[in-house]
C-alpha positions in Angstrom: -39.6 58.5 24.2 -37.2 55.9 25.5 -34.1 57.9 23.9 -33.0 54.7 21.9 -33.7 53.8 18.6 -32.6 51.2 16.4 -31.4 51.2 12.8 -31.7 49.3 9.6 -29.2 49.7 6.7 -30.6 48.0 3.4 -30.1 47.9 -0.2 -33.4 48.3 -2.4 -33.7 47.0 -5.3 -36.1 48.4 -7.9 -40.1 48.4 -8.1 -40.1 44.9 -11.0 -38.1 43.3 -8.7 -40.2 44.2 -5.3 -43.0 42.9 -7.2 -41.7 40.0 -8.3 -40.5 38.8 -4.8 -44.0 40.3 -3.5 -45.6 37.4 -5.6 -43.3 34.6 -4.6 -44.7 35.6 -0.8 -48.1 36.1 -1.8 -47.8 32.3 -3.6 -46.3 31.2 -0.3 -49.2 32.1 1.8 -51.5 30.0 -0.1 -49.3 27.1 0.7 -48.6 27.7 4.2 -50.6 30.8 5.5 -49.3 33.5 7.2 -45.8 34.1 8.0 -43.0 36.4 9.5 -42.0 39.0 6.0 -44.9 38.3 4.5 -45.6 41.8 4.2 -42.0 43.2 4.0 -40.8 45.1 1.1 -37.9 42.6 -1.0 -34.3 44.1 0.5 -30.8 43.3 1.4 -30.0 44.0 4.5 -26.8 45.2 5.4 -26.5 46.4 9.0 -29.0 46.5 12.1 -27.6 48.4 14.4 -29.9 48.1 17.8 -30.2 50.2 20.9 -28.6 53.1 19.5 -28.8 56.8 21.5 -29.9 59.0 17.9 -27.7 61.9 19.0 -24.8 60.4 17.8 -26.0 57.6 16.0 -27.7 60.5 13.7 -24.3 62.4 14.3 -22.3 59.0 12.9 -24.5 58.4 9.8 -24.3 61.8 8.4 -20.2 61.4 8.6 -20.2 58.5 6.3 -22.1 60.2 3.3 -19.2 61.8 1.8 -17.6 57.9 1.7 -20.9 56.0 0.6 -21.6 58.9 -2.3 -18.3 58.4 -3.9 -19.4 54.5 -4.3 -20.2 53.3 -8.1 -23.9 51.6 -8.1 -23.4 48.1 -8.5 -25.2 45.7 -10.7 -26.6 42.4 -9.0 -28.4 39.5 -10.7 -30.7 36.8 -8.4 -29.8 33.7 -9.3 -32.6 30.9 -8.0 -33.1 30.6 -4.4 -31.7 29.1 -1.5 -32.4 28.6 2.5 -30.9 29.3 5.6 -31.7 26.7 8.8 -31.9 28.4 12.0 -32.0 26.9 15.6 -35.5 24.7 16.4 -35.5 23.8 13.5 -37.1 27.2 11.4 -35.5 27.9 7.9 -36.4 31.2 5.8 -35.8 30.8 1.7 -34.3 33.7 -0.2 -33.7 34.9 -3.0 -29.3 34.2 -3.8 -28.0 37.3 -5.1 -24.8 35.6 -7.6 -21.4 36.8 -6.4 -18.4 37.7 -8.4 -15.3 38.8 -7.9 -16.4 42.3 -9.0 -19.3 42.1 -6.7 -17.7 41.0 -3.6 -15.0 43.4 -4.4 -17.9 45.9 -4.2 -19.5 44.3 -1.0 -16.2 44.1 0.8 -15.5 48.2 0.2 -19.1 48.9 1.8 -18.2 46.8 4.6 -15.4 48.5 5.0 -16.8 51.9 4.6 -19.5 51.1 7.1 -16.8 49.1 9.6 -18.9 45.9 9.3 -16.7 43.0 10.2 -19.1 40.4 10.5 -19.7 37.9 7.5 -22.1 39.0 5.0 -24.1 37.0 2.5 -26.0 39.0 0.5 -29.8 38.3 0.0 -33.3 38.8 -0.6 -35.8 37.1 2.0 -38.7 35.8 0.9 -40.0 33.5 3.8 -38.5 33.8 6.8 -38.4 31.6 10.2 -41.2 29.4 9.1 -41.2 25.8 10.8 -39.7 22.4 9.4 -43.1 21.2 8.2 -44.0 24.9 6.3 -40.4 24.9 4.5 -40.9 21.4 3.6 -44.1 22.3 2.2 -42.9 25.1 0.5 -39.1 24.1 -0.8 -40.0 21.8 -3.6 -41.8 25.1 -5.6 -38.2 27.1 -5.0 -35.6 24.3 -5.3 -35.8 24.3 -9.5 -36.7 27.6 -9.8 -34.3 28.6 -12.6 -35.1 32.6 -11.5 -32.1 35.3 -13.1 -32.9 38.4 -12.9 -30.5 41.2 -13.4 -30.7 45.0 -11.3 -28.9 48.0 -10.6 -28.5 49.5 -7.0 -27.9 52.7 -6.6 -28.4 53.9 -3.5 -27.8 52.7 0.8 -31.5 53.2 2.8 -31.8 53.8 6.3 -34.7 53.3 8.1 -35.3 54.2 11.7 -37.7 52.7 15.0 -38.0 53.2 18.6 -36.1 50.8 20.3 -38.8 49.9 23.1 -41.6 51.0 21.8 -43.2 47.0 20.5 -45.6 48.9 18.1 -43.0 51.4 16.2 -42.7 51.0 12.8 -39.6 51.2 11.0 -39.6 54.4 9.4 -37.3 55.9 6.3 -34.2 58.1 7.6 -31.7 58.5 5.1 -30.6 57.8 1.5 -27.3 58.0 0.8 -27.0 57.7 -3.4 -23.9 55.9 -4.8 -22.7 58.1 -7.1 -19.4 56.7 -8.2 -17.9 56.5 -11.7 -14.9 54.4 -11.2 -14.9 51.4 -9.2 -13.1 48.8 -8.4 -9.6 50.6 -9.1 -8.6 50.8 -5.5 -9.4 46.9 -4.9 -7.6 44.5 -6.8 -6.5 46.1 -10.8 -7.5 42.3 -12.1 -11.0 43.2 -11.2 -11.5 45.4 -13.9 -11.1 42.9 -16.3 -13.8 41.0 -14.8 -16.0 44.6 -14.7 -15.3 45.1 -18.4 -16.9 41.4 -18.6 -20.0 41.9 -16.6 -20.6 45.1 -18.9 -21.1 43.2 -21.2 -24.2 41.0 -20.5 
């Protein structure tokens, strides 16, 4: 034991959608063989928090239940896909998660809750760091995709790895469940307008 660990906060979403991401990889590797993610469940991450000592890391995380429980789940919908470019020219293509004002409302609490101050765009990777030539390869299949598909979320993962150890495997740690009835109220009051309207679809 090298008495650090690292941490990775991510949202889930539910087995129809895993699987449907899971085929967009598996259609990808036919294309351009294999590639970083390949393998990784479909998630949004949230937070990675690196080179952490557990005692109070595990101390930290248990604190912030009470604030993360009394979250309502939140309904997302993928909307097509889109890419990131990365230095040396690698991209990864993901799946865009639609934002709303209700939604961002929702992102920007969690933040908040979890004192994340970096930007956050929320998404669902399905190829990731691949090389010019591979995302070139690949793009023209995702660019028309016309892909919406709604799902609830209702609940923060943590999974947990050695820091230094180059074989650990990330491993589950906690699940905090969202189980909150009344959103949005403490955000902006216009937003529940715009709540009322995403009930309805």
């Amino acid at each position: 034991m090298t008495g650090y660990a690292d941490y990775l906060f991510l949202l889930s979403p539910p087995e129809p959608v895993k699987e449907l991401i899971s085929k967009y990889k598996k259609a990808s590797v036919k294309h351009i063989g294999n590639f970083k993610s390949m393998d990784a469940p479909a998630h949004i991450s949230i937070l990675h928090a690196e080179r952490q000592k557990p005692y109070f890391a595990d101390h930290t995380i248990t604190l912030i239940q009470k604030t993360l429980n009394i979250m309502p789940p939140v309904l997302l919908h993928i909307d097509g896909f889109k890419y990131f470019s990365h230095l040396h020219s690698q991209y990864t293509i993901y799946a865009h998660i639609r934002i709303s004002p209700a939604v961002d409302a929702w992102f920007t609490l969690l933040k908040k809750n979890l004192s994340i101050k970096k930007t956050l765009v929320p998404h669902i990777t399905v190829v990731r760091n691949v090389p010019e030539a591979d995302f070139n390869t690949l793009w023209p299949h995702f660019r028309h995709k016309n892909l919406i598909e709604p799902f609830w979320v209702k609940d923060l993962k943590i999974v947990k790895r050695e820091t230094f150890d180059s074989m650990a495997k990330w491993e589950p740690f906690k699940t905090f469940q969202f189980r909150g009835t009344r959103g949005f109220e403490y955000v902006d009051t216009r937003l529940e307008e715009v709540k009322k309207q995403i009930d309805l679809f």
